[in-house]
N, C-alpha and C positions, 0 to 999 in steps of 0.2 A: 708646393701647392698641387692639392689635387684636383681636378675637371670630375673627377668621377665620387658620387658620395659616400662617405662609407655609413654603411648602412647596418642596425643594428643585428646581431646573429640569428634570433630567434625571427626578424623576417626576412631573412634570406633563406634558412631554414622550409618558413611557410612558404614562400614563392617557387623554390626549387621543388618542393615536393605538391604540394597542389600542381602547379604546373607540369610533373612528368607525369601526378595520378590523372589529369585531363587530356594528357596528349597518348597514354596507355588506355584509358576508357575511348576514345576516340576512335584509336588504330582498330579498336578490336569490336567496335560497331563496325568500320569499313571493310575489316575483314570476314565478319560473319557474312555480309552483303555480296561481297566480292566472291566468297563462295558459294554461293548460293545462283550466282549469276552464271557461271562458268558451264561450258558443254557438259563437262565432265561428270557436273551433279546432275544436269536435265538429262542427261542419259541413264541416270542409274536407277535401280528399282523403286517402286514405292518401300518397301522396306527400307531399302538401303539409303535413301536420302530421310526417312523420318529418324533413321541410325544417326548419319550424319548431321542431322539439325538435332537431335537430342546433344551429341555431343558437343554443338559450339551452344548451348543453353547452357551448358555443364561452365562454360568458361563466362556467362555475365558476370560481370564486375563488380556491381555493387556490392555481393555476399561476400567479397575479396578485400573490399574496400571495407566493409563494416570488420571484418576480420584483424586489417591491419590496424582500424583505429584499436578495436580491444588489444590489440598483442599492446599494442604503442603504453596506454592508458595501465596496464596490468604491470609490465615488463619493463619498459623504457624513461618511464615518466618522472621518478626517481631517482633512477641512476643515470641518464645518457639524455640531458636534457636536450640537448640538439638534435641526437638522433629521433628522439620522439618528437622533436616536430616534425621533422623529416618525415614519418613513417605516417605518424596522423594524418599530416598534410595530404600525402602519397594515396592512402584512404578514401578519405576525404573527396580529392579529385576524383578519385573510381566511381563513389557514391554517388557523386553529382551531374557525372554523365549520363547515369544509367539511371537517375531516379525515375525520370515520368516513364521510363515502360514497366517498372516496377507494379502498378496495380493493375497493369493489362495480364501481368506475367500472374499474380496473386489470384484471381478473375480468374486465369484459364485452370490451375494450378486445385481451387475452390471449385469448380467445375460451376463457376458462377455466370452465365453470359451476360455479353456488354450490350447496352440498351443505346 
């Protein structure tokens, strides 16, 4: 007898990977933040901090997350049907973190200002 349910593959599949794409979109909101906070970046030039905040833009997740669901959807979804929930999933979470700053990022990107 088991206490624990066994649980069909394809949503263990979805839960492991949404879940580590939410807790990867997550770390890397806290870290953009985290750098951003630190003496290190208030000390350095105007240049060199628009350098350094160009490059953690370069790492938002969503375009990471839409990337993995296509590789998932092209690559995986026929042959490695586990891994492609895995990988979608993983996506997926990325996309969902990062959606609402998405049309702030679009807006600035379109040289559109916010009202």
């Amino acid at each position: 007898m088991s206490y624990v349910p066994l649980l069909e593959t394809e949503l263990l599949a979805v839960v492991l990977g949404f879940g580590t794409g939410v807790a990867l979109g997550n770390g890397g909101k806290d870290f953009d933040r985290m750098v951003q906070e630190t003496e290190w970046f208030k000390k350095l030039s105007k240049f060199k901090k628009w350098l350094v905040k160009m490059l953690l833009d370069l790492t938002h997740h969503f375009q990471y997350g839409l990337i993995l669901m296509l590789y998932a959807r092209i690559y995986l979804e026929s042959t490695h049907p586990t891994l492609f929930w895995i990988v979608y999933s993983l996506g997926f979470g990325l996309v969902v973190t990062d959606i609402k700053d998405v049309p702030r990022r679009f807006r600035r990107f379109f040289g559109v200002e916010e009202k």
